[in-house]
C-alpha positions in Angstrom: -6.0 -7.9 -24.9 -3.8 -5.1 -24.7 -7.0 -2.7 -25.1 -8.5 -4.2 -22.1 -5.6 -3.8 -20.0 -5.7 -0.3 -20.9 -9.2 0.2 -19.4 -8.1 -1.6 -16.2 -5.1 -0.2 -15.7 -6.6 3.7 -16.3 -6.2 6.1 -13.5 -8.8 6.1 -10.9 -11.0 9.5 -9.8 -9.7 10.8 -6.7 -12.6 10.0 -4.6 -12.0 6.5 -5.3 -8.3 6.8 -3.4 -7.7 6.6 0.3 -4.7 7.2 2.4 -3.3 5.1 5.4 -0.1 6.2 7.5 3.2 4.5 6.6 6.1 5.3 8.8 6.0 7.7 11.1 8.9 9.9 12.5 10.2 9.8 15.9 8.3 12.2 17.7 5.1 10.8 15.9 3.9 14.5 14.4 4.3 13.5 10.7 3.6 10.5 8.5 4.0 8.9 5.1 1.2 9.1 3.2 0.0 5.7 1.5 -1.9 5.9 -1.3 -4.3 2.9 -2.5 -7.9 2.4 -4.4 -11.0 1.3 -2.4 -11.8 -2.7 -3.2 -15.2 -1.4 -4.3 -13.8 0.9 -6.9 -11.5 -2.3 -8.0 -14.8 -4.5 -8.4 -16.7 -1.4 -10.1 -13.8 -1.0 -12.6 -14.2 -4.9 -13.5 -17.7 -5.1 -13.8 -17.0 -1.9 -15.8 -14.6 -3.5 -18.2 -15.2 -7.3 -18.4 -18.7 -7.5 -17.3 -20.2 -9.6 -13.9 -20.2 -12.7 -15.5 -16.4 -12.5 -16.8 -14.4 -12.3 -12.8 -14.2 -14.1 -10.1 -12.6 -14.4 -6.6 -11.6 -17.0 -3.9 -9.9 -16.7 -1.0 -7.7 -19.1 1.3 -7.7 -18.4 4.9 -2.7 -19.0 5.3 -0.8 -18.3 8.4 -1.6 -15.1 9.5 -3.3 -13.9 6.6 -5.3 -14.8 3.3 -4.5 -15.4 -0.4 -6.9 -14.5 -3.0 -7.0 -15.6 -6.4 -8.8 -13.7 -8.8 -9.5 -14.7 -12.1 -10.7 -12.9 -15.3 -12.5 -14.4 -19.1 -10.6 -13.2 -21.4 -11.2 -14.6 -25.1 -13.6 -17.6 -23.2 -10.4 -18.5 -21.5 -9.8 -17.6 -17.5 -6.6 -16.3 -16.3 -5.8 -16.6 -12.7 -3.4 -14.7 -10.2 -2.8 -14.8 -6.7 -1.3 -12.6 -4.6 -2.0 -12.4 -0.2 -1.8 -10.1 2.5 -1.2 -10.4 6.2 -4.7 -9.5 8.7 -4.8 -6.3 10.0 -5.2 -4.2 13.2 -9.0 -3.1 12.7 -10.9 -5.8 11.6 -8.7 -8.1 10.9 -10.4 -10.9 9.3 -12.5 -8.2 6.3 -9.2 -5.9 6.2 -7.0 -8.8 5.2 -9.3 -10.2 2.5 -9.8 -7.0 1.0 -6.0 -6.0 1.3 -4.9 -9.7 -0.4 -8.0 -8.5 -3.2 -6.2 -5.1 -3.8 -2.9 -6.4 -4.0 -3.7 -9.5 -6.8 -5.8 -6.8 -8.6 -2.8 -4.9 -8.5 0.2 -7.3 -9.0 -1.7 -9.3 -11.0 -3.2 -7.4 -13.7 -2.0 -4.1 -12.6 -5.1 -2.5 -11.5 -4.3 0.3 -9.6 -0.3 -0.5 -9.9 0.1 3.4 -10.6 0.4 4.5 -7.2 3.5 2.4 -6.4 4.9 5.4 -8.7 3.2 8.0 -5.9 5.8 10.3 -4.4 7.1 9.7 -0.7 4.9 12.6 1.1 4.8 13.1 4.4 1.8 15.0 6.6 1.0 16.1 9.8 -0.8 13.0 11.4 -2.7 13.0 14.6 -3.7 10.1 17.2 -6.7 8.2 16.8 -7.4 4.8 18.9 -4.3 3.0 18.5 -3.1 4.1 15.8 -2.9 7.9 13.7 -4.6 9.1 11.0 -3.8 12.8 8.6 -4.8 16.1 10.0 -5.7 16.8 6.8 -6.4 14.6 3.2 -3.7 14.1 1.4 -3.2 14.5 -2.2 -1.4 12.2 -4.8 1.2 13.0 -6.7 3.0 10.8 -8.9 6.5 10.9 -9.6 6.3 12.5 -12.7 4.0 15.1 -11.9 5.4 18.7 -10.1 3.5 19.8 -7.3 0.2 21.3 -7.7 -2.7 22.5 -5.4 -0.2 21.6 -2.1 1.2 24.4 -0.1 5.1 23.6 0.9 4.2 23.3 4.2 2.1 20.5 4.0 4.3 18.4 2.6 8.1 17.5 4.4 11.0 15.6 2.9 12.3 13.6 6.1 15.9 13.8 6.0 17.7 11.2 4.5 20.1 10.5 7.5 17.1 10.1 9.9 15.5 7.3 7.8 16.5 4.4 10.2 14.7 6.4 12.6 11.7 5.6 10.9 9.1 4.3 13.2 7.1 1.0 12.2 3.4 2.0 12.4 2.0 -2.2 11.6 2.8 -5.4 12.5 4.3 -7.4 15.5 7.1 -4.2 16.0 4.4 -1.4 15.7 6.2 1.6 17.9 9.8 0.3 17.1 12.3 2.0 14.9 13.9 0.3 12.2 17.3 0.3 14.5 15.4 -1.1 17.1 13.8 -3.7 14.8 17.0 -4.7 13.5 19.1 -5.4 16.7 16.8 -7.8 17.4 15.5 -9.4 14.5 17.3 -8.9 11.2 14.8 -11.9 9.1 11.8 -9.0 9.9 14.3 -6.2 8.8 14.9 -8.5 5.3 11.5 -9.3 5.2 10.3 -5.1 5.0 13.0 -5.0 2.3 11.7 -7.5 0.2 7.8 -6.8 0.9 7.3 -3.2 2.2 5.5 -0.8 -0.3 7.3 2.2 1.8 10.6 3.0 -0.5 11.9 4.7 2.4 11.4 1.7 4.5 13.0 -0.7 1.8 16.3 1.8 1.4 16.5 2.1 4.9 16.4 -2.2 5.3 19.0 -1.9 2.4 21.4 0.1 4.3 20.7 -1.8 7.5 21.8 -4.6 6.5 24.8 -3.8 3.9 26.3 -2.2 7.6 
């Protein structure tokens, strides 16, 4: 048992790794890079591991989103999680399956959990449809490693009094700030703090609502 988590929970090659903008800053030049594995990767690394015959998947369509339930043989017995995700803004029936896929993967039998450990980076982002995407491909670096191939400049430390500044870049307050967000609704401010993946967006919720 322990062996096999091991193989599922090893590091993934970098091409296997994409990056979606968190939070943006106010003026909307530079955003938090958010690191996560490609569902195909996640189904390559099972097959890999426990073989075709030996996982599953199901989904169920919930309020705004799905939950997926993904279930792996281990010693002829199967072991189920479930973990779900909320549609999203470009295709937003396939980008919340995959999403609630990544996350039970993750949560459930921590494929891929490594990159919650990824250092808060932020990079130059530019407009792109509706939304922004990097000037450039990030890199990831984990919290235990020191910088390595990036220059300083591509990389900026938002300042820690400006972090309720932080401009929501999903969901129904997409364009708001977090002090925005909170005048009006503190349950979606206490909500990000309990389910956000964006450590500066949890803090920030924190010190929102301890005010």
């Amino acid at each position: 048992m322990n062996n096999l988590l091991e193989k599922l929970r090893e590091h993934f090659d970098e091409n296997d790794l994409e990056f979606r903008v968190g939070a943006t800053n106010t003026d909307k030049t530079m955003g938090l890079a958010l690191a996560y594995v490609q569902a195909r990767a996640i189904q390559n690394r099972l097959d890999e591991v426990v073989g075709i015959e030996n996982w599953k998947v199901s989904y169920k369509e919930i309020q705004g989103g799905f939950l997926c339930t993904l279930s792996i043989r281990i010693n002829n017995e199967w072991i189920s999680k479930e973990d779900g995700a909320s549609i999203t803004d470009y295709e937003s029936v396939k980008g919340g399956i995959s999403n609630a896929f990544k996350r039970v993967a993750s949560s459930g039998f921590g494929i891929g959990r490594y990159l919650y450990n990824a250092r808060n980076c932020w990079y130059a982002i530019k407009p792109q449809g509706k939304g922004f995407v990097f000037a450039e491909t990030p890199k990831l670096q984990l919290n235990k490693d020191a910088p390595k191939d990036n220059k300083k400049e591509d990389i900026i430390e938002i300042p820690k009094n400006d972090v309720q500044d932080i401009v929501v870049n999903f969901g129904k307050y997409k364009g708001h700030t977090l002090k925005d967000i909170y005048k009006n609704d503190i349950n979606y401010i206490k909500y990000l703090r309990d389910k956000s993946n964006d450590i500066d967006i949890v803090k920030s919720c924190e010190k929102l609502l301890a005010s």
